[in-house]
N, C-alpha and C positions, 0 to 999 in steps of 0.2 A: 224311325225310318218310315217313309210316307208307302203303301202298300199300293202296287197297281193295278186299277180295274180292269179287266180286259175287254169286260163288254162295253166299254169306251173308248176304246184303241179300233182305226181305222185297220191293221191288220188282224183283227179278230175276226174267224166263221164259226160257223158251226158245220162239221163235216157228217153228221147224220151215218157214220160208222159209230155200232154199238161199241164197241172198244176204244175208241179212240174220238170222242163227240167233240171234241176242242181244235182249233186248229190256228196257226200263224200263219198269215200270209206272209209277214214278212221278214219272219224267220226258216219259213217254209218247213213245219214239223206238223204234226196234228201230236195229240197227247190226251192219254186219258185226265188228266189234271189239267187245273187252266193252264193257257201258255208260262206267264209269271212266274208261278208257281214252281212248274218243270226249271224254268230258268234261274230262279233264285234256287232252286237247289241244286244245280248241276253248277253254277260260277258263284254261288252267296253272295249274288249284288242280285240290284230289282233290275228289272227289265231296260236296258238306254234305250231298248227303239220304240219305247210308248209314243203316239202320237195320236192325239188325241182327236176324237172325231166332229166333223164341223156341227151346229148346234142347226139343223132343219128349220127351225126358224128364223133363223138368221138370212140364211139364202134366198127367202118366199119375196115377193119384189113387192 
């Protein structure tokens, strides 16, 4: 089973609460543990809403 990054996923922040420093945008949770994580342990599947974030150099013209 492929493991998923979060700080590669477009909904990932950092919410800079000391309890809680992870956060999904697009799951809308924060979480002391990375998003993934919390996720594969509350359903035992890996994250479906990874989407992966564009590569900044790709974009530059």
């Amino acid at each position: 089973m492929k493991r998923v990054n979060c700080y590669k996923c477009e909904g990932y922040y950092v919410t800079w609460e000391e309890g809680m420093p992870h956060g999904c945008r697009i799951l809308g949770f924060k979480s002391k543990l990375m998003p993934s994580l919390s996720v594969f342990r509350s359903s035992g599947m890996p994250c479906q809403y990874f989407t992966e974030k564009a590569n900044k150099k790709e974009k530059a013209p």
